[in-house]
C-alpha positions in Angstrom: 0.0 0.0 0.0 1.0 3.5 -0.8 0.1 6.3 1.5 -0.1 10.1 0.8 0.0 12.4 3.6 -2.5 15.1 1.2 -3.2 18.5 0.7 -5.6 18.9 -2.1 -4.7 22.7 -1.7 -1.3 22.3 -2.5 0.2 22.0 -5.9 3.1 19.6 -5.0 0.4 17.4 -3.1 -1.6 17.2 -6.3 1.2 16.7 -8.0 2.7 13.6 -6.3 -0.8 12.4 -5.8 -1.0 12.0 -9.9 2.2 10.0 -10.0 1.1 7.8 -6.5 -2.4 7.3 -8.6 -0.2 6.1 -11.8 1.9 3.9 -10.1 -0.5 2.3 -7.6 -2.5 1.4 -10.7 0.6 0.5 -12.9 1.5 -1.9 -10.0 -1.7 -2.9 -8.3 -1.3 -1.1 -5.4 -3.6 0.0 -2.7 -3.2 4.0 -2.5 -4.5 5.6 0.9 -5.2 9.7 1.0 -5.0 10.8 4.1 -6.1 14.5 4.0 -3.9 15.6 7.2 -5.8 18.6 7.9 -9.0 17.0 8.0 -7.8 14.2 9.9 -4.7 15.2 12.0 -1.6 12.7 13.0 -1.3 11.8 16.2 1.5 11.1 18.6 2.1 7.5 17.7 1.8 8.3 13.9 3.7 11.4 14.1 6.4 9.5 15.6 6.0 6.2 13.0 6.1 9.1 10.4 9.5 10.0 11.5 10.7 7.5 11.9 9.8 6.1 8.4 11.5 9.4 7.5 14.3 9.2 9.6 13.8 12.8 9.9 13.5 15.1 13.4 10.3 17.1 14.0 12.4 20.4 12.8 12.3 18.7 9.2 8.8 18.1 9.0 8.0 21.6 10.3 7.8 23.9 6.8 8.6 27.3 8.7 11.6 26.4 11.0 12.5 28.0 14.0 14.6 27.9 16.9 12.2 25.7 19.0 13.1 22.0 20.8 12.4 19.4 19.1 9.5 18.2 21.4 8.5 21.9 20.7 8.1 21.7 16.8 6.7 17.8 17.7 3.9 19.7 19.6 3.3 22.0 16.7 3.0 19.8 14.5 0.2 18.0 16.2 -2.0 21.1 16.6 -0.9 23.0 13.5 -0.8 19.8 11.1 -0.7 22.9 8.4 2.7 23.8 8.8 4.0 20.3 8.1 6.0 19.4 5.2 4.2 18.4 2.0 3.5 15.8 0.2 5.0 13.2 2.3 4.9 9.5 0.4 4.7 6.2 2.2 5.5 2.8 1.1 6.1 -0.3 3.2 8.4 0.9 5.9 9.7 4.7 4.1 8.4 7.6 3.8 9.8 10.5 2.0 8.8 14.1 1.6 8.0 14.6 -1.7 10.2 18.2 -2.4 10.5 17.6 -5.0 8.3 15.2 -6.4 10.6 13.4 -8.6 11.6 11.7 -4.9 8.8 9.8 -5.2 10.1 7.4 -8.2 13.1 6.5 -5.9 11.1 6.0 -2.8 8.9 3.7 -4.9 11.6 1.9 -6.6 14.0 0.9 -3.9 
């Protein structure tokens, strides 16, 4: 299954969501749209997000500042609007889409 961490507002989100949509049907794949700011992360996924990511909570935060990293972890669960977008997710990786050619590789591994 591919996930897509989605913001239909967002022109990379579309974006990557056009190439998941091609290669989930390409390959027969389940894709899952999980419109984050409808639905927000919490704790346990935000942490399984990272570490899918291998990425700190500064990296998922899109306007960075000099915060802890529990601080921007906090943000992120009641701002889920300033996180990093798209973000892709297949079997045990996730990448942020930025750009969305990161998506192929993600998908290919």
């Amino acid at each position: 299954m591919i996930t897509i961490y989605h913001n239909p507002r967002c022109s990379k989100s579309r974006a990557a969501l056009e190439i998941a949509q091609q290669y989930a049907e390409q390959h027969q794949l389940a894709l899952q749209v999980v419109e984050y700011l409808k639905t927000p992360l919490n704790s346990a996924q935000l942490q399984t997000l990272q570490t899918q990511l291998g990425a700190q909570a500064s990296e998922l935060v899109r306007e960075h500042s000099d915060l802890t990293e529990e601080q921007q972890r906090q943000i992120l669960l009641e701002q889920p609007e300033l996180m990093q977008r798209p973000i892709i997710r297949f079997n045990d990786k996730a990448v942020i889409a930025r750009p969305t050619e990161l998506i192929h590789r993600l998908l290919t591994e």
